[in-house]
PAZAPA-4460 file (N, C-alpha, C; in steps of 0.05 Angstrom, whole numbers, plus 32768, in hexadecimal, padded with zeros to 4 digits):
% residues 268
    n_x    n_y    n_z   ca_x   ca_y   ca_z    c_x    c_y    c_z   seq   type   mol
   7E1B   7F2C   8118   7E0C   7F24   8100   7E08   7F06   8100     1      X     A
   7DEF   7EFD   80FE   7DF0   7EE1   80F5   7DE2   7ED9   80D4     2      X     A
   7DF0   7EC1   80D0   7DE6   7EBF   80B1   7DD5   7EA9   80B7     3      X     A
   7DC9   7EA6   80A4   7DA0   7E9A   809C   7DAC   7E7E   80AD     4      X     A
   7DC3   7E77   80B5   7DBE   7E56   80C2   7DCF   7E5B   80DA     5      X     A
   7DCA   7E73   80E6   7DCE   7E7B   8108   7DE3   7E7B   8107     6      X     A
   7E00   7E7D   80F7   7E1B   7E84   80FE   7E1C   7E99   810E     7      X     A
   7E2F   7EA7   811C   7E2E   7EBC   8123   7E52   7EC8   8113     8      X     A
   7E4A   7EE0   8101   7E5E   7EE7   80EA   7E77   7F03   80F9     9      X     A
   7E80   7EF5   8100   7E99   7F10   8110   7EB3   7F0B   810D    10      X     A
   7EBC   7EF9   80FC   7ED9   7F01   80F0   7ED4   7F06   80C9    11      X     A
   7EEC   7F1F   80C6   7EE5   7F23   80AE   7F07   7F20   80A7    12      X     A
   7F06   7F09   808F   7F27   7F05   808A   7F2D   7F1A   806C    13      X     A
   7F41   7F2C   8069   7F47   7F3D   8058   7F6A   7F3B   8046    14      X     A
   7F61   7F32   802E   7F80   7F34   801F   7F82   7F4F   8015    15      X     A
   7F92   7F55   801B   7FA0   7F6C   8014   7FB4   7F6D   8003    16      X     A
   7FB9   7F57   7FF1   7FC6   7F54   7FD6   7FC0   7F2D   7FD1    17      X     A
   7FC6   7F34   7FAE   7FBD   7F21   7FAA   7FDF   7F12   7FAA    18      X     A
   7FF5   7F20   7FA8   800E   7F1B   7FA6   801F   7F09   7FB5    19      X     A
   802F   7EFB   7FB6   803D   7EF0   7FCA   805C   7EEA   7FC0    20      X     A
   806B   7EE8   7FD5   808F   7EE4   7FC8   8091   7ECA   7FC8    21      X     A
   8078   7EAE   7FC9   807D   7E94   7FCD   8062   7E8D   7FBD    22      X     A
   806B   7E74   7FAD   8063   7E5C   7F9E   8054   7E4C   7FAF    23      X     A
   804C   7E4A   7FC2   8042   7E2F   7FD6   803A   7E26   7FC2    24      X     A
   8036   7E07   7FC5   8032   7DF1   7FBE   8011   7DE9   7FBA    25      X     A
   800A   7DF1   7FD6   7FF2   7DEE   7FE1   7FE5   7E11   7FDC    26      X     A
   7FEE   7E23   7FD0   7FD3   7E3D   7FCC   7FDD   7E42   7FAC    27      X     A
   7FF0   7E40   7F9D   7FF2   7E49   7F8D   7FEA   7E36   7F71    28      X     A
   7FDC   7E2A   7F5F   7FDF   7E20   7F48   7FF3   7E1E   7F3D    29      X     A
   7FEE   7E08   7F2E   8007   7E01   7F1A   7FFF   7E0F   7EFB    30      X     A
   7FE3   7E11   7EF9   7FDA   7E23   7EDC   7FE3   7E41   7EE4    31      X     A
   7FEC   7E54   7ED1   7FE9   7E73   7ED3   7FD6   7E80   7EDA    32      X     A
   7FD7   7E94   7EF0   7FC5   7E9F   7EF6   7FC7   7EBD   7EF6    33      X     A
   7FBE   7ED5   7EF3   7FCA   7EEB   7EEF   7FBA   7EFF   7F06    34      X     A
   7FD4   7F0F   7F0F   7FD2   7F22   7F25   7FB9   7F35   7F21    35      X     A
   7FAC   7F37   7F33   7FA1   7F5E   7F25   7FAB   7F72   7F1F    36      X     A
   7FA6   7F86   7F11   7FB3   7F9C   7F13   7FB5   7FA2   7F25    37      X     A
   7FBF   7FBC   7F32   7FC0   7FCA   7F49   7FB4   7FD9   7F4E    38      X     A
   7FA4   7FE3   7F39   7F8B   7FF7   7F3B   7F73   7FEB   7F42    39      X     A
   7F75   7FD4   7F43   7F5C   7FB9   7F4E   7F5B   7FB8   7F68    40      X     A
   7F76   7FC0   7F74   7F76   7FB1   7F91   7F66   7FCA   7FA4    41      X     A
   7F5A   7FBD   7FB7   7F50   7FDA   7FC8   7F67   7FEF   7FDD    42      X     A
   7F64   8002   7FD8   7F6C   8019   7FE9   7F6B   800B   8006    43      X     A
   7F82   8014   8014   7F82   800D   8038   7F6B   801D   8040    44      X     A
   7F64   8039   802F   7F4B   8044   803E   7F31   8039   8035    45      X     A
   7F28   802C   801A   7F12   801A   8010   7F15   8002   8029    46      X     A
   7F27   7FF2   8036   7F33   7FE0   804D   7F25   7FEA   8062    47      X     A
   7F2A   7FF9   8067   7F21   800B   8085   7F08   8013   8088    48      X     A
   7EFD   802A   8072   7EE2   801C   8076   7ECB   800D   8074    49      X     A
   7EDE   7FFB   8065   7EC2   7FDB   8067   7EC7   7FD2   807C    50      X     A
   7EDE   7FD3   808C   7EE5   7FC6   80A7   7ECF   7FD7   80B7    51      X     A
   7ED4   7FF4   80BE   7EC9   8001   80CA   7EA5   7FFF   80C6    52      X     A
   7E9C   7FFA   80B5   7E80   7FED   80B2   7E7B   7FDA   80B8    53      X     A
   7E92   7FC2   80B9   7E8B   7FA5   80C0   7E89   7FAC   80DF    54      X     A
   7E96   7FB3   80E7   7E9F   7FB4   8104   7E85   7FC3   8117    55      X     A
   7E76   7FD0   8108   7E63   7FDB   8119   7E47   7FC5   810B    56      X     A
   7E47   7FAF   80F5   7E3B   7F93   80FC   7E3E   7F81   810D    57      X     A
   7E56   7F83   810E   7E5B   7F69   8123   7E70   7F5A   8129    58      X     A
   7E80   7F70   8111   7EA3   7F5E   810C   7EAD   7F66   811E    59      X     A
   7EC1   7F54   812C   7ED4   7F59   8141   7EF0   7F50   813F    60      X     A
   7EF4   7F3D   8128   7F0D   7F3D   8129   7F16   7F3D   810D    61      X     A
   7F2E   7F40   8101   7F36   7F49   80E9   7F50   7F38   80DE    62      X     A
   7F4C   7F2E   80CB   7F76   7F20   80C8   7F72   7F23   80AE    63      X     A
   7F8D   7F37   80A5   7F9A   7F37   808F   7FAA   7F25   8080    64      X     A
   7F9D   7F1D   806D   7FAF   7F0D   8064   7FB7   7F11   8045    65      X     A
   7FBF   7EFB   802F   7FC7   7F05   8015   7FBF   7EF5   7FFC    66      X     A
   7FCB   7EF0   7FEC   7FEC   7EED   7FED   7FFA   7EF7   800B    67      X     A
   800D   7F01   800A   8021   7F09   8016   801B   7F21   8026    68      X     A
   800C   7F24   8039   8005   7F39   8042   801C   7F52   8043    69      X     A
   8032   7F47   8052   8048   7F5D   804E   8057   7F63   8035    70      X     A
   8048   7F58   8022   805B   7F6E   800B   804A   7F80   7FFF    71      X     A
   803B   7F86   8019   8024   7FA0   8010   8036   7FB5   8016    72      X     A
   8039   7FC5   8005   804A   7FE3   8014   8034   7FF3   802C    73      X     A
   803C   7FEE   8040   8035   8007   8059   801C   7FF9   8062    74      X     A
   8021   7FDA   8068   800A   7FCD   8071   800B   7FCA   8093    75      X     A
   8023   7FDD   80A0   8024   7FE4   80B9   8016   7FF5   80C2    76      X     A
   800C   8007   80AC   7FFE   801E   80B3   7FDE   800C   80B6    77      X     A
   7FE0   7FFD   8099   7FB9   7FF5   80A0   7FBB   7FEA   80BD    78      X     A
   7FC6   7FD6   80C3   7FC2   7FC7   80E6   7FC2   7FDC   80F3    79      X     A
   7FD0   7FFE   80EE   7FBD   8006   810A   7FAC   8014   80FF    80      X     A
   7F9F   8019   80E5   7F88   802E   80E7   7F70   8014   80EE    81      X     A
   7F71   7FF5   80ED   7F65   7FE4   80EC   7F5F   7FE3   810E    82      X     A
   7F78   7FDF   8116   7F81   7FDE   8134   7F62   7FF0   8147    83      X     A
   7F6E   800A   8137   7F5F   8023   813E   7F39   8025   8140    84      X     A
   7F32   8015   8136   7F17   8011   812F   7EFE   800A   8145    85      X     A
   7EE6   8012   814D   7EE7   8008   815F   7ED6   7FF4   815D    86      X     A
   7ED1   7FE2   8169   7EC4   7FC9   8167   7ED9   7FAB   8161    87      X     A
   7EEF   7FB4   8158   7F01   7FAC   814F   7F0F   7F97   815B    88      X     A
   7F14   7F84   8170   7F1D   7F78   8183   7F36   7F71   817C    89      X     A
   7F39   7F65   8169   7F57   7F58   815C   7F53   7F62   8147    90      X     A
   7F75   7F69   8134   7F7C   7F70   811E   7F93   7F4E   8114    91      X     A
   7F90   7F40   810A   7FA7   7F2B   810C   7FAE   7F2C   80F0    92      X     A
   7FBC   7F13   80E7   7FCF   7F0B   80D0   7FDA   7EF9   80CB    93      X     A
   7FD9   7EF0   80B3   7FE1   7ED0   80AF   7FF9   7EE2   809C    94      X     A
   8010   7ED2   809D   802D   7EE2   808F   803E   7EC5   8088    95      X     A
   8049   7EC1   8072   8059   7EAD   8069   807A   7EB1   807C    96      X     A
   8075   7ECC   808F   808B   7ECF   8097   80A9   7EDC   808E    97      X     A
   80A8   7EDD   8071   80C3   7EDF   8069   80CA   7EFE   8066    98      X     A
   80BA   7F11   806A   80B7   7F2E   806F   80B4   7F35   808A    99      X     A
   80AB   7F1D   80A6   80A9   7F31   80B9   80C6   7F33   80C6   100      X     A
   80E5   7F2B   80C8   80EF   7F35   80D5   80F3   7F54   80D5   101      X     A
   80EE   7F5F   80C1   80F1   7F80   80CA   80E0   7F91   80C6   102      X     A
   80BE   7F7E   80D0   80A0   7F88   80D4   8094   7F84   80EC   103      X     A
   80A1   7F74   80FE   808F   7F61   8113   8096   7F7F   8129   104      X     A
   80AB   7F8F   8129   80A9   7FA4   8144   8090   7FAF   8136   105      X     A
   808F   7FBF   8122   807F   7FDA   8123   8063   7FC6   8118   106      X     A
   8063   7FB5   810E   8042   7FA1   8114   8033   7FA0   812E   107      X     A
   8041   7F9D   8140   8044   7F9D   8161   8031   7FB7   8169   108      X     A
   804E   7FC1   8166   8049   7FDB   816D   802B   7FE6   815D   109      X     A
   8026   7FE8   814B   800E   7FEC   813C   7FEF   7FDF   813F   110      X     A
   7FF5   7FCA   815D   7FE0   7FC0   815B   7FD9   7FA7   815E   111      X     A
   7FE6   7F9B   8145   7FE4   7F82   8141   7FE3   7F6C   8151   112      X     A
   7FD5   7F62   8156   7FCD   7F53   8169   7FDA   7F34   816E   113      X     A
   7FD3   7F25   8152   7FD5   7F04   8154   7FE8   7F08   8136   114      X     A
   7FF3   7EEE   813A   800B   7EE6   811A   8003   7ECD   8117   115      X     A
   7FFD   7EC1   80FD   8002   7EA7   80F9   8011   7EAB   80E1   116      X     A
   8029   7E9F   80E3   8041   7E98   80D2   8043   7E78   80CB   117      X     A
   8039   7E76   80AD   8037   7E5E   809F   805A   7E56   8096   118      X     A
   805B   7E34   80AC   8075   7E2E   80A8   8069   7E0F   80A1   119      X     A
   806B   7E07   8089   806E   7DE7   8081   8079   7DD7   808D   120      X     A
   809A   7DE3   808F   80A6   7DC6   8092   80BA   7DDE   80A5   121      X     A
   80CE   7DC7   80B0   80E8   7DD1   80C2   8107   7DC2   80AF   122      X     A
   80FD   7DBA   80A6   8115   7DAE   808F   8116   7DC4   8072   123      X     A
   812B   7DD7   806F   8133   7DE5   8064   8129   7DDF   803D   124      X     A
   8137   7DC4   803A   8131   7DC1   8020   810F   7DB9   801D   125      X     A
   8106   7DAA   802D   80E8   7DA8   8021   80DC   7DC2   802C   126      X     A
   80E7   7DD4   8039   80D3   7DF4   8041   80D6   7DFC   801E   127      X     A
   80F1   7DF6   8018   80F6   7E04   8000   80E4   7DF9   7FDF   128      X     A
   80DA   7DE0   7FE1   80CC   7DD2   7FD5   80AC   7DDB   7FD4   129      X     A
   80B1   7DD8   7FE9   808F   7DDC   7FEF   8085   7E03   7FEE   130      X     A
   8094   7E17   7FF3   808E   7E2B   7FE9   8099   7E3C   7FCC   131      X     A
   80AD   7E2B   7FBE   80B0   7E2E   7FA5   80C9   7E3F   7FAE   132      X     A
   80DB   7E3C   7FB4   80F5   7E51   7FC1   80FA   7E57   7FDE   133      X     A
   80E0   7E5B   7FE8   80E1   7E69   8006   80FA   7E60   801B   134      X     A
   8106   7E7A   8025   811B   7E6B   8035   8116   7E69   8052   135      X     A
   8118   7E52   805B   8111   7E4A   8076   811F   7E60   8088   136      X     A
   8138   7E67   8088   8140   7E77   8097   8130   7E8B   809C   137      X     A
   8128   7E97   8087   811F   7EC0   8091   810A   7EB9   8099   138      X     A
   80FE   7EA4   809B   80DE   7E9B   80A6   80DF   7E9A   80C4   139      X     A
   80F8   7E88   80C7   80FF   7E81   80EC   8101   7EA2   80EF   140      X     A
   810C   7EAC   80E0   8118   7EC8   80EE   8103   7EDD   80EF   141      X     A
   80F1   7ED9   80E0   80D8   7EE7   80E4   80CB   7EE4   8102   142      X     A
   80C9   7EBC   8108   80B2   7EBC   811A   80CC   7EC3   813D   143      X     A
   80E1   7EC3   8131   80EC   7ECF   8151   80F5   7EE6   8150   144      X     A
   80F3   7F00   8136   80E9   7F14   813C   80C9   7F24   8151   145      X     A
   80B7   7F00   814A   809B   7F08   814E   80A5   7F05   816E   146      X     A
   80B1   7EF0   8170   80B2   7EEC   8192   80C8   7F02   81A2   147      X     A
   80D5   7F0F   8197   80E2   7F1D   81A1   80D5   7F3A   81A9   148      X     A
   80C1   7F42   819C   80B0   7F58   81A9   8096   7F55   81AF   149      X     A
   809A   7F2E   81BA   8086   7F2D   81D1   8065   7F30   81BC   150      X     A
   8060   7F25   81AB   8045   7F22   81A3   803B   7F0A   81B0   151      X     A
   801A   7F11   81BD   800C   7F00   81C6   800A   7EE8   81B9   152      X     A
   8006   7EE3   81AA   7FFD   7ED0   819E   8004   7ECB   8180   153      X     A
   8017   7EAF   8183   8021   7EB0   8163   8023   7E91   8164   154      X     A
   8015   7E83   8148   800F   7E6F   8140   8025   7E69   8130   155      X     A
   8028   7E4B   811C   8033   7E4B   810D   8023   7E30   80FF   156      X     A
   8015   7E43   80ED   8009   7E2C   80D7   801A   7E25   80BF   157      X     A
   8014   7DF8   80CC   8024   7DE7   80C0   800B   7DDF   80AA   158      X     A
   800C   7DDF   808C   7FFB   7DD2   8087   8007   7DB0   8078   159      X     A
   7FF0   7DA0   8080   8001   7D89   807C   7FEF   7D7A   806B   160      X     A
   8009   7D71   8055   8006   7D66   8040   8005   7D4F   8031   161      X     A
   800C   7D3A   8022   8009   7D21   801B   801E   7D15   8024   162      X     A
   8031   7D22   8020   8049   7D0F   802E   805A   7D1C   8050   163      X     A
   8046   7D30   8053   8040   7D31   8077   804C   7D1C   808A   164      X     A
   805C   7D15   809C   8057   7D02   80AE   804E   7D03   80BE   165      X     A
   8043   7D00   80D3   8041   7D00   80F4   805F   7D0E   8106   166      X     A
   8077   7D04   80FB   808D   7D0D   8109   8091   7D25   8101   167      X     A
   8087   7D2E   80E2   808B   7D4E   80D5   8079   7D60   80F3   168      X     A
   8062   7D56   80F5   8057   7D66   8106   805D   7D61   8127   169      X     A
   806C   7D4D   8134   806C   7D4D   8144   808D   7D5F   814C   170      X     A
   809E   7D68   8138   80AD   7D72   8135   80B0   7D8F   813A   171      X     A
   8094   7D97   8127   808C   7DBB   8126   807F   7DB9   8143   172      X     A
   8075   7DAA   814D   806E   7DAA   8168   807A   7DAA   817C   173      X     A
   8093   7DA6   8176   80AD   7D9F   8193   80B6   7DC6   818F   174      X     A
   80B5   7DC4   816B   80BF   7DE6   8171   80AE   7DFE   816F   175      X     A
   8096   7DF5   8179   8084   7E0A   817E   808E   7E09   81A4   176      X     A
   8086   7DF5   81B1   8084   7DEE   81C8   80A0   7E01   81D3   177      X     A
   80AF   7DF5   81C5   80CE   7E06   81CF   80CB   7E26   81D2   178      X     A
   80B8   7E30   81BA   80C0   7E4B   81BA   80AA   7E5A   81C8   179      X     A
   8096   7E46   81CF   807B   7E56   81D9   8064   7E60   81C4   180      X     A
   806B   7E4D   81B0   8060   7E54   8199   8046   7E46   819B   181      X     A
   8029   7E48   818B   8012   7E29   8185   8012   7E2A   816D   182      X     A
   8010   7E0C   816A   8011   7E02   8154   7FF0   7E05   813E   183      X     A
   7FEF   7E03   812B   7FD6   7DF8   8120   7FD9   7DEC   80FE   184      X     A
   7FD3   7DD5   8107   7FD1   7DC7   80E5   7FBE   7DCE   80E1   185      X     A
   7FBC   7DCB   80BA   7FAC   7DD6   80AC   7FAC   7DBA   808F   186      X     A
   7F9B   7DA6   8090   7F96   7D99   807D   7F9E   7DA7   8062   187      X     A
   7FAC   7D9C   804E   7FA4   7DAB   8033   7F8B   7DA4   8027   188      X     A
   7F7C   7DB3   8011   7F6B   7DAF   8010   7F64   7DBB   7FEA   189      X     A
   7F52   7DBB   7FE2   7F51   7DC2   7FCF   7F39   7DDD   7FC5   190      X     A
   7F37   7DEB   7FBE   7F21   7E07   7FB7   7F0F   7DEF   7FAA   191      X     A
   7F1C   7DDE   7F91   7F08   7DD6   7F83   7EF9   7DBF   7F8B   192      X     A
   7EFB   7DB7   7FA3   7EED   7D9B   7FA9   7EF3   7DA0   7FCE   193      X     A
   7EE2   7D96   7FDA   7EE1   7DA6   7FFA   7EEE   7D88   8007   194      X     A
   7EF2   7D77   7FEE   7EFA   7D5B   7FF7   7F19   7D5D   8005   195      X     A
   7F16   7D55   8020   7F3C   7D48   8027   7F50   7D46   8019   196      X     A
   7F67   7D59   8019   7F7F   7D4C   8008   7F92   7D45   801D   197      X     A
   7F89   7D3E   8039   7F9B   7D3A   804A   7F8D   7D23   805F   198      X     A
   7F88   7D14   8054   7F73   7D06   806E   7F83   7CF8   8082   199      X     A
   7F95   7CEC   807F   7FAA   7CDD   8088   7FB2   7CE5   80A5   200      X     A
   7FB4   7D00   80A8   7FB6   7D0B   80C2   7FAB   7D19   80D3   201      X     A
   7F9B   7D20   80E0   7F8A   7D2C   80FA   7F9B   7D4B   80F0   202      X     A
   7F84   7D5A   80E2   7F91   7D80   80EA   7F7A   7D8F   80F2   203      X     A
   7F7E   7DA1   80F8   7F69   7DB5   8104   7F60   7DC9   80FB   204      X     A
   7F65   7DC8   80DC   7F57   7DE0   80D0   7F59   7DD2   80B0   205      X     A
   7F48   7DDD   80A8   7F37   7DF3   80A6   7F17   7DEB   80B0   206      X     A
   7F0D   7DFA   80C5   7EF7   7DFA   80D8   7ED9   7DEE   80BF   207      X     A
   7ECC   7DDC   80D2   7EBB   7DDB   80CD   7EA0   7DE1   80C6   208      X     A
   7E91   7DDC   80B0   7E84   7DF8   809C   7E6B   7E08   80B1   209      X     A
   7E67   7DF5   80C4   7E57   7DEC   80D7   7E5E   7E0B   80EC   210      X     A
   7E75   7E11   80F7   7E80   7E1E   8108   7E91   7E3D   80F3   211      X     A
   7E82   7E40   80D8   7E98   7E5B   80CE   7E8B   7E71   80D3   212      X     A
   7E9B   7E84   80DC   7E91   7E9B   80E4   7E99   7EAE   80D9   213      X     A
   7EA5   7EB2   80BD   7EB0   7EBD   80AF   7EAF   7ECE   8094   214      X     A
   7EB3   7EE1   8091   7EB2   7EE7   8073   7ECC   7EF1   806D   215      X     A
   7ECF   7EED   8051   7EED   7EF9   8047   7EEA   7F13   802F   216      X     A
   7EF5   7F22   802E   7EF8   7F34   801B   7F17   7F2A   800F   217      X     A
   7F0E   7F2D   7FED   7F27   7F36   7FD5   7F3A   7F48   7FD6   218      X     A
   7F4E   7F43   7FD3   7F5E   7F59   7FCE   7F50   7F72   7FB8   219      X     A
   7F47   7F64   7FAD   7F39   7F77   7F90   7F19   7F7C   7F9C   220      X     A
   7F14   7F7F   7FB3   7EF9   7F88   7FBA   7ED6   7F78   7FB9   221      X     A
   7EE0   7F59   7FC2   7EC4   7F52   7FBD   7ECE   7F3E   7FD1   222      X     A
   7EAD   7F39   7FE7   7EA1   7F2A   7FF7   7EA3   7F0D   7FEF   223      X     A
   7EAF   7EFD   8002   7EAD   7EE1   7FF5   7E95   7ED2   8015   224      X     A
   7E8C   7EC8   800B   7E76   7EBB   8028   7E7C   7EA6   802D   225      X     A
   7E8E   7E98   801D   7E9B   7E7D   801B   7EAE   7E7A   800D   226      X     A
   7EC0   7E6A   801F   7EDA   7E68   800A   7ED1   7E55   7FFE   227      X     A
   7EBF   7E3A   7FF6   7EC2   7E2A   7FEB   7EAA   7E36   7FE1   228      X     A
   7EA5   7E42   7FCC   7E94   7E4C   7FB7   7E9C   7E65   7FA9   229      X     A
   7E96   7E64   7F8C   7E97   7E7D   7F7E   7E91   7E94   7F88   230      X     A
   7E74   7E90   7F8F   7E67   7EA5   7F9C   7E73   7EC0   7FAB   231      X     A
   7E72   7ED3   7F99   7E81   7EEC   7FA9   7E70   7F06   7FA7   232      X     A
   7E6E   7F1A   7FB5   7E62   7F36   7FAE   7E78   7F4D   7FAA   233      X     A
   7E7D   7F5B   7F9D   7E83   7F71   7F9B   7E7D   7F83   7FA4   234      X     A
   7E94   7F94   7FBA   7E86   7FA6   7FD2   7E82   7FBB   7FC7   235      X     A
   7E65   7FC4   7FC7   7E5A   7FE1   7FC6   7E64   7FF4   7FE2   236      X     A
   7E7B   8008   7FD1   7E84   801F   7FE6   7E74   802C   7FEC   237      X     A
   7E5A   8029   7FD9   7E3C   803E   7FE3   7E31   803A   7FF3   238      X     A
   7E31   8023   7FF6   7E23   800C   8007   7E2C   7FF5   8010   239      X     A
   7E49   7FF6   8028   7E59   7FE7   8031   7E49   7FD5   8040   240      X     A
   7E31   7FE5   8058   7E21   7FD1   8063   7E19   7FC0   8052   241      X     A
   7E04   7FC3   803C   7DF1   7FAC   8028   7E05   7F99   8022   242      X     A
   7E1B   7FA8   8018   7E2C   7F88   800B   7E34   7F7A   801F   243      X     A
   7E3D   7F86   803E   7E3A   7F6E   8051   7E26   7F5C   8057   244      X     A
   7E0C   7F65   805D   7DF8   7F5A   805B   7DF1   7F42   8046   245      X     A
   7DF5   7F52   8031   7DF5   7F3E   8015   7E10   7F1C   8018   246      X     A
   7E23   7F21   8025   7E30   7F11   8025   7E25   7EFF   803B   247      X     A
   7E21   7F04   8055   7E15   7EF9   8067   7E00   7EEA   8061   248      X     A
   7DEF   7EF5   8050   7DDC   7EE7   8047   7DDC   7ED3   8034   249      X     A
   7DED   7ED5   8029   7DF8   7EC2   8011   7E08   7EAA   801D   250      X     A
   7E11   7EAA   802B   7E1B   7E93   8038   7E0D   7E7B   8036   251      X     A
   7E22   7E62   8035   7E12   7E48   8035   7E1A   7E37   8043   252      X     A
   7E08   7E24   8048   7E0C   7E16   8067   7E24   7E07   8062   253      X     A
   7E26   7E09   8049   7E4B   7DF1   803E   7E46   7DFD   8027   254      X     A
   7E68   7DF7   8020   7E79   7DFA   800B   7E7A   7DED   7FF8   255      X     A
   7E7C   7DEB   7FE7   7E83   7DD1   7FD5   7EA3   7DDC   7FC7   256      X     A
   7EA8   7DE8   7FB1   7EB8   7DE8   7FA3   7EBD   7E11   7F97   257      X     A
   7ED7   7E15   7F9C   7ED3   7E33   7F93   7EEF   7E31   7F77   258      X     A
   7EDE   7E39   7F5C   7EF0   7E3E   7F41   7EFC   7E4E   7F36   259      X     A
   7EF0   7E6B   7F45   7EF2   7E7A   7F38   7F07   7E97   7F42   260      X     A
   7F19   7E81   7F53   7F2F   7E93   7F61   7F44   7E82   7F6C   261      X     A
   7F61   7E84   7F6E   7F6B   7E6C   7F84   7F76   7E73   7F96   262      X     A
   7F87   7E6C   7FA9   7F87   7E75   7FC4   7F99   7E85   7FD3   263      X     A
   7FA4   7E8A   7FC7   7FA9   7EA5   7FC0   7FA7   7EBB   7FC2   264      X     A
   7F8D   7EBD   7FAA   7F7D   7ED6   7FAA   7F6B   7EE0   7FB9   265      X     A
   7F6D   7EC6   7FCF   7F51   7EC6   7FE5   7F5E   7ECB   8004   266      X     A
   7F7C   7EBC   8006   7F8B   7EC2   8018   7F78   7EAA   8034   267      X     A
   7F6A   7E96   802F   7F67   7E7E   8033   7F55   7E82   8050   268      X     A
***
């Protein structure tokens, strides 16, 4: 698929809850924000076949994400009916980590292709600062569960912040290197202003508006064509193709600012 300014649109990013067991600093607000019901969120089979429609457009690769992707009950099973699909190339996942030590075999096994496990810091008390509790431990023990049954490819997104150093990152870099891990920083940034909250240091994401190839689906069922805009559709199950279409087409050559959700609920 390409949209009206020649992208070519083949990753589709999908939260599968809006929930998570961590506060980050950088996705969660400091105002109240309230969960959906559960009768909001889509069915793994409403999941499957918008995937399964995307995929015979043009989608090829897929990452689950959240909130918290794994505190979906039986979200082993979606990666392989996802896995299963054809057109499908990659099934991946961005995971805060603190659920995969006793997910990462049967993830594997199911399919799952790529992990990116979001780790801030390697210093225990600011891990614990910066995700509102999170314990550094079950996180390490997650990503050398990942390496212990041999996944291709597993990242560990640092995102770096105002009081970031150069040594913070050249640190997560000595212990990526060690474990065979790649690294990728991730500027923080804001939904409501597309402006820098991290300029200070050289990171590598979030990609330029110039190069997105992307669309994201809600946990609660609607097309976003941009993360930095309101702009969303609501997927017609009658018509899974049109609302892809419709999103594709809605796309804008840039972002400016998105209000009307935080990040979270978008799974970033």
């Amino acid at each position: 698929m390409l949209d009206r300014f020649n992208r070519k649109i083949d990753y589709l990013r999908i939260s599968v809850t809006d929930r998570c067991n961590y506060r980050c600093i950088y996705c969660v607000p400091d105002k109240p924000f309230v969960h959906k019901d559960p009768g909001d969120i889509l069915s793994y089979e409403q999941i499957e076949s918008l995937t399964e429609v995307a995929a015979g457009m043009g989608i090829r690769k897929v990452r689950l994400t959240g909130g918290e992707p794994l505190m979906r009950k039986d979200v082993e099973h979606l990666v392989a009916e996802l896995a299963a699909i054809q057109g499908i190339a990659q099934v991946c996942m961005t995971t805060n980590g603190s659920l995969l030590a006793a997910k990462a075999a049967q993830l594997k096994q199911n399919g799952l292709a790529r992990l990116n496990i979001s780790v801030a810091s390697l210093d225990a008390e600011r891990y614990r600062r910066i995700t509102g509790g999170g314990h550094l431990r079950q996180v390490l023990a997650g990503v050398d569960a990942a390496r212990d049954v041999n996944f291709p490819a597993i990242k560990i997104n640092m995102v770096v912040l105002d009081d970031t150093t150069e040594e913070d990152i050249e640190q997560m870099a000595a212990f990526c290197r060690r474990r065979g891990l790649q690294l990728q920083t991730i500027m923080r940034f804001s939904l409501y202003n597309r402006a820098d909250l991290s300029r200070r240091l050289q990171t590598e994401r979030p990609p330029e508006c110039s190069k997105c190839n992307r669309l994201r689906l809600t946990a609660d069922g609607f097309l976003k064509p941009c993360l930095f805009s309101d702009d969303e559709i609501r997927v017609d199950f009658g018509d899974i193709a049109g609302s892809i279409r419709r999103a594709v087409a809605e796309k804008p050559v840039n972002g400016n600012s998105c209000r009307n959700r935080v990040m979270s609920q978008i799974g970033g």
